[in-house]
Structure formats: structure tokens, C-alpha cells
MARFIKE-903219 format. One record per residue (C-alpha): residue number from 1; residue in one letter; x, y negated, z negated. Coordinates in pm, 1 decimal. Example, Ala and Ser with C-alpha at 12.3 -4.5 7.8 and 13.67 -1.06 7.14 Angstrom:
ATOM  nr rest       c1       c2       c3
ATOM   1    A   1230.0    450.0   -780.0
ATOM   2    S   1367.0    106.0   -714.0
// end
This chain:
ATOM  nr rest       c1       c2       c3
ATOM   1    X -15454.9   2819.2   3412.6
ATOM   2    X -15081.3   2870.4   3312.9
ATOM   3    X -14986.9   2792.2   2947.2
ATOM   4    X -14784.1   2434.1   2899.4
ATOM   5    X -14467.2   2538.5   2703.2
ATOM   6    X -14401.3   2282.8   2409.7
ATOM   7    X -14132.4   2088.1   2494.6
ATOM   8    X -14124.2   1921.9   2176.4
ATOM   9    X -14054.4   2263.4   1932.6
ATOM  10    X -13815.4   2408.2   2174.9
ATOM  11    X -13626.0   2079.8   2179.6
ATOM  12    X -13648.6   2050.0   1773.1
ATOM  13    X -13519.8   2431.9   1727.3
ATOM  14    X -13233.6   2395.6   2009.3
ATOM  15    X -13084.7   2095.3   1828.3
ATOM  16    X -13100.1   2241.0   1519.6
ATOM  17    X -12969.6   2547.8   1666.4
ATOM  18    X -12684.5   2296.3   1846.1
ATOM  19    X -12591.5   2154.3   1480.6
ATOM  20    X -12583.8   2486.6   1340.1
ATOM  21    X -12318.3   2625.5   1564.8
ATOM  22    X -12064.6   2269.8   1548.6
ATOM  23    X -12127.8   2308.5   1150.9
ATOM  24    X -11975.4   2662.0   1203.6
ATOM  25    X -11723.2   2578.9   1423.2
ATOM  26    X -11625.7   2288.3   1231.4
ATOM  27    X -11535.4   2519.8    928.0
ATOM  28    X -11399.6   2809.8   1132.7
ATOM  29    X -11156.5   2554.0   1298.7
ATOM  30    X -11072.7   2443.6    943.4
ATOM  31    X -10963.2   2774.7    858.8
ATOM  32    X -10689.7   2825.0   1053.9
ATOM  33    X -10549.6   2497.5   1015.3
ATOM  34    X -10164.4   2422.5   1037.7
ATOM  35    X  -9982.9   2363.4    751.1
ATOM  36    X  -9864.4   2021.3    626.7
ATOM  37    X  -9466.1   1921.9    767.6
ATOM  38    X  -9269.7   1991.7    488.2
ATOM  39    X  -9155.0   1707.4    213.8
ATOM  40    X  -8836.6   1515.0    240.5
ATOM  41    X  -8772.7   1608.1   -109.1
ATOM  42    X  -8588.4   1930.9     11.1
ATOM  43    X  -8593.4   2296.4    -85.0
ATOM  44    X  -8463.6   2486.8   -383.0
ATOM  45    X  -8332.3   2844.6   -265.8
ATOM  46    X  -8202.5   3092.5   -472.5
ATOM  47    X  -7882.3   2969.1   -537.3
ATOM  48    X  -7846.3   2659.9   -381.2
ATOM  49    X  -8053.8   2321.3   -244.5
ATOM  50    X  -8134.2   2155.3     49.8
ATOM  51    X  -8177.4   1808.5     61.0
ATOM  52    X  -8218.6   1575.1    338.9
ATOM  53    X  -7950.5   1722.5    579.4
ATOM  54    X  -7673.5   1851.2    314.6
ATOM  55    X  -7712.5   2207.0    203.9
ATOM  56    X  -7532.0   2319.6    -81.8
ATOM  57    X  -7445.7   2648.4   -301.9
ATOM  58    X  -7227.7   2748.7   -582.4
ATOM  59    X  -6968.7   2861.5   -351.6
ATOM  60    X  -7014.0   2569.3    -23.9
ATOM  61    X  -7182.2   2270.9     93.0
ATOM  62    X  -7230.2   2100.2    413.3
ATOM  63    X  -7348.5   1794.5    539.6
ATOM  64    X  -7508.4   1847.1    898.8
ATOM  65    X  -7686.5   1699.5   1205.6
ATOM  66    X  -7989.2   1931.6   1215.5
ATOM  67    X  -8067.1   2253.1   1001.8
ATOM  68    X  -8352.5   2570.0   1074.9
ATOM  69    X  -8392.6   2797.1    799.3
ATOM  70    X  -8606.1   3115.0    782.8
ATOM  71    X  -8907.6   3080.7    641.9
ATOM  72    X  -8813.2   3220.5    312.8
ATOM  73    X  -8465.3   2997.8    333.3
ATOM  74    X  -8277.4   3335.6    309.3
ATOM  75    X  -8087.9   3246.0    688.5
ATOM  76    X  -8010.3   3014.9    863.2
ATOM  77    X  -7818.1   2808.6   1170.8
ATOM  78    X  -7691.4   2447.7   1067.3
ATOM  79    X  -7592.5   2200.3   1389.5
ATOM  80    X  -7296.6   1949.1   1366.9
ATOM  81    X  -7185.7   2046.8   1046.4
ATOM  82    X  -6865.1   1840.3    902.9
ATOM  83    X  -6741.0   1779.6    547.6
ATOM  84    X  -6813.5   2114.8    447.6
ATOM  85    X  -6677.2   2211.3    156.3
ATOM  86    X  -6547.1   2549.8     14.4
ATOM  87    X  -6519.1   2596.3   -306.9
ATOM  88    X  -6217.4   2806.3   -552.3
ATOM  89    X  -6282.3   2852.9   -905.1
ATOM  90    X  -6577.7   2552.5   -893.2
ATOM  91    X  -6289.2   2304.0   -758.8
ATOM  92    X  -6307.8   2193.9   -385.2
ATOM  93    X  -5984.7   2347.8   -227.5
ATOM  94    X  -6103.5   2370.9    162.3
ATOM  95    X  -6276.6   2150.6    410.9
ATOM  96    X  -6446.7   2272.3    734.9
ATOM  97    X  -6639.8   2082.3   1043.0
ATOM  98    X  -6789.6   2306.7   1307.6
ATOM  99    X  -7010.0   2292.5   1616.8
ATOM 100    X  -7286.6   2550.9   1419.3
ATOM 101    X  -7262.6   2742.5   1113.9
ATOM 102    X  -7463.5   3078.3   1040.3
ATOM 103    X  -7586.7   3168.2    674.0
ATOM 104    X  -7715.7   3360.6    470.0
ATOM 105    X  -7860.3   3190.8    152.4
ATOM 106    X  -7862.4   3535.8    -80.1
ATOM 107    X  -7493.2   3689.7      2.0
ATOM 108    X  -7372.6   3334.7     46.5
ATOM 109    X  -7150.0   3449.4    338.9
ATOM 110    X  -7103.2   3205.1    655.0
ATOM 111    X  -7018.8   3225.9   1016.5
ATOM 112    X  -6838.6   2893.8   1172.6
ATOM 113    X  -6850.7   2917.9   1569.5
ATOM 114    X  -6793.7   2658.4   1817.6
ATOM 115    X  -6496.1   2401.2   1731.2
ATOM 116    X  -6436.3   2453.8   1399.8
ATOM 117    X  -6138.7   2251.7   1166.9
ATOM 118    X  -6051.6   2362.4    823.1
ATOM 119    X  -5820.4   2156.1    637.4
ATOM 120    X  -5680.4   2233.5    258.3
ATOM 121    X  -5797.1   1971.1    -15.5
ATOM 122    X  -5461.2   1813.5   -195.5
ATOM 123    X  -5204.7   1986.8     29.6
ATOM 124    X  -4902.6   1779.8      1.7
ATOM 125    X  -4783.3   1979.3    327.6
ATOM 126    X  -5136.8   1833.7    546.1
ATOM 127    X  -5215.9   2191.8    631.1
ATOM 128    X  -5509.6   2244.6    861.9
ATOM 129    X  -5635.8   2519.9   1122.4
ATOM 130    X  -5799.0   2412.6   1463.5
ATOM 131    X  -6009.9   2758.0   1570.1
ATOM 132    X  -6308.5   2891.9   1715.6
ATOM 133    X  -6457.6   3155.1   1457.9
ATOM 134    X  -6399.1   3129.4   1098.8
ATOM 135    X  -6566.6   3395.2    822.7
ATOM 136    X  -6636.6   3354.1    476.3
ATOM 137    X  -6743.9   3650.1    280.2
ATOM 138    X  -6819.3   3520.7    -78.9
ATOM 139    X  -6810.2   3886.3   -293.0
ATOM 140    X  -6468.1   3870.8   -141.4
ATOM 141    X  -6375.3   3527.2   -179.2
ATOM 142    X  -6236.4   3573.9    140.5
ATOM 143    X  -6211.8   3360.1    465.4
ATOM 144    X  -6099.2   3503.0    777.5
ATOM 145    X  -6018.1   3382.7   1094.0
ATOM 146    X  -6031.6   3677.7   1312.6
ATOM 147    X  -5969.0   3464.1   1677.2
ATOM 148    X  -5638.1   3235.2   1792.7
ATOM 149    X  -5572.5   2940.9   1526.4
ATOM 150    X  -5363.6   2644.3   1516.4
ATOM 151    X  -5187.6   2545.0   1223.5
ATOM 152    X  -5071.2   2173.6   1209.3
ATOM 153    X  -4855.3   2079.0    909.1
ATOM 154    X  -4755.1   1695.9    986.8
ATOM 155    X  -4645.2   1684.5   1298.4
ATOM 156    X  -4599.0   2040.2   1401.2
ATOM 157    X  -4801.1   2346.4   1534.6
ATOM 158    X  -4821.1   2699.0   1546.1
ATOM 159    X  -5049.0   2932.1   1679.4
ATOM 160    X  -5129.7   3202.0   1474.4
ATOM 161    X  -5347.4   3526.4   1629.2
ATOM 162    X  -5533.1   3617.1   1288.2
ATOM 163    X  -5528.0   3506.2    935.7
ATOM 164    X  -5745.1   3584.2    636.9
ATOM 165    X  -5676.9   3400.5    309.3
ATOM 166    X  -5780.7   3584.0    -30.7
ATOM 167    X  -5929.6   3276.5   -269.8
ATOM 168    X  -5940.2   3549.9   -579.6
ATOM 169    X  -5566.8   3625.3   -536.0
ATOM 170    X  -5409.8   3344.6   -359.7
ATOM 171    X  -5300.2   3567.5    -77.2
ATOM 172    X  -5271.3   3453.6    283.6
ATOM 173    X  -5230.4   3722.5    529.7
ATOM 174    X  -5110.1   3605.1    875.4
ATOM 175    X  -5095.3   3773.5   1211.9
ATOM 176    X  -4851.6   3719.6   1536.2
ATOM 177    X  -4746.5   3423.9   1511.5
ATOM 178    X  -4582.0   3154.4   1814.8
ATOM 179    X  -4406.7   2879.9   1826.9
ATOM 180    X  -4156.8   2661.4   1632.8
ATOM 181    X  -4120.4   2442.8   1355.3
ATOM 182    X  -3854.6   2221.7   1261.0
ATOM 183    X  -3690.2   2260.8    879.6
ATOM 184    X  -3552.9   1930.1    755.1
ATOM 185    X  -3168.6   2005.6    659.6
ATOM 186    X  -2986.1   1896.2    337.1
ATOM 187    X  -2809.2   1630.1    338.4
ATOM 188    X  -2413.6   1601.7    269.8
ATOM 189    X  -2290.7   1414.1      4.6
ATOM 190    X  -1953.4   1534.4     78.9
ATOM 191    X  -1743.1   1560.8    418.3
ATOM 192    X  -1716.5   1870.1    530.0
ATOM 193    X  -1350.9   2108.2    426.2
ATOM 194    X  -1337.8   1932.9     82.9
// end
């Protein structure tokens, strides 16, 4: 006569066996968790702070539409960026709005690409540059703009191949340049031959 298997132990040890293995896999799973989205406090890098969507340094800050940072917050790419501000001797002296900047937190050297507008803080003259590349290399204290720029003062323009202006030295260095401007002429106070 063939043996009757008990039904009852084998179902006992399979659901503890059952509960064994989802205890396990419950704290396997848990190890590999994500992390936790970070604050809206901001982050501290070396040098400078993000907070909400401004980033700032000792040498720039820019308010933006949307920022992604390296994990360490070394580099970055910052979207939408406008009333950037460069920085000469602590004092704001530029302004700059561009499609995307590139950075890099440690050097504290940017890239502007896309549409980019830098305007100088104060100018009586209304100075600006319309361009499509600017370069700031902050050991240098130098910003470069190494593609075609347009320089508006009031209600005139030039174009202007290459410039690079030297914040240490007050030095601007300009390329080819085209195009006319009109120089306001003295008046007379007497007639002319007298």
C-alpha cells in the first residue's frame, strides 16, 4: 500500500519557506534603494552656491530656467540663463543672458553659446554686444568673444569679428571691424571767417 504524503508539514514548511524568501527580498530590495530628490535648500560648492535656480561665485552669478550639475557640482550646463552677472574687483561691471551656459565650478571659467547679450553695468555710452559664443577665463580675468559681435552704443551698430576684454588691465582688444557710426559735431558759436 503506497505511503500518504503529509500534506499538512509540506504545506507548513513551504510557507515558511515562502515568508523566508519575501523577508529576503524585502531587505535585498531595500538595499539598493534610490536616493532621496535633493532639498530645495540648494548646494554649497567650493566657491560658490546654488540656490533655487540662481547660481553664484565670487567671480559670476546667474539666474536661470533649469540647471544639471555633475554629481560632485564641479560642471555644469545652465538653460535660459539671463541677468548674469560678471564681476571686476567684487563690483558688478557686466551683464550677460544666453540660451545655455557651460561651467566649471573649480576654475570658475564659463562658456555662453546660443544667443548670448552682454551689456556693461553704468556705461553712460549704453554699450552692449549681441553674439553667439562668449568666454570667460577667470585666472585671466578675461572674456573673449572669439565669433562675429554686434556692438550697439544708442542707436548705432558695428560688427566686430573678435574681441577679448582684459578685466585686470582694462584692455579691450578688438578685431576687423564694419560699419559706421555717426560722431556728433561741435557746435559754432561763431559764423564761420571771423
Amino acid at each position: 500500500m503506497p505511503k500518504k504524503l503529509p500534506w499538512k508539514r509540506i504545506a507548513l514548511w513551504g510557507g515558511i519557506a515562502l515568508a523566508l524568501f519575501v523577508a529576503v527580498e524585502v531587505v535585498v530590495a531595500g538595499i539598493g534603494a534610490p536616493p532621496l530628490p535633493p532639498s530645495q535648500s540648494g548646494i554649497t560648492l567650493k566657491g560658490g552656491h546654488v540656490s533655487g535656480n540662481k547660481i553664484s561665485t565670487k567671480s559670476w552669478s546667474f539666474d536661470y530656467a533649469s540647471a544639471q550639475l555633475s554629481p560632485d557640482g564641479t560642471t555644469g550646463s545652465v538653460q535660459g540663463v539671463r541677468n548674469g552677472i560678471v564681476l571686476r574687483h567684487g563690483k558688478p561691471y557686466l551683464k550677460i543672458s544666453a540660451a545655455q551656459i557651460t561651467l566649471d565650478t573649480t576654475s570658475l571659467n564659463f562658456t555662453a553659446i546660443g544667443k548670448v547679450h552682454v551689456e556693461f553695468i553704468d556705461d553712460p555710452a549704453k554699450r552692449s554686444f549681441d553674439t553667439d559664443l562668449v568666454q570667460w577665463t577667470n585666472s585671466a580675468k578675461m572674456l573673449v568673444m572669439d565669433h562675429p559681435s554686434y556692438l550697439h552704443t544708442g542707436d548705432q551698430t558695428l560688427k566686430i569679428e573678435n574681441l577679448s576684454v582684459d578685466f585686470d588691465k582694462n584692455v579691450v582688444h578688438v578685431g576687423k571691424i564694419g560699419g559706421a557710426i555717426r560722431l556728433p559735431h561741435p557746435t559754432r558759436t561763431q559764423p564761420p571767417g571771423r
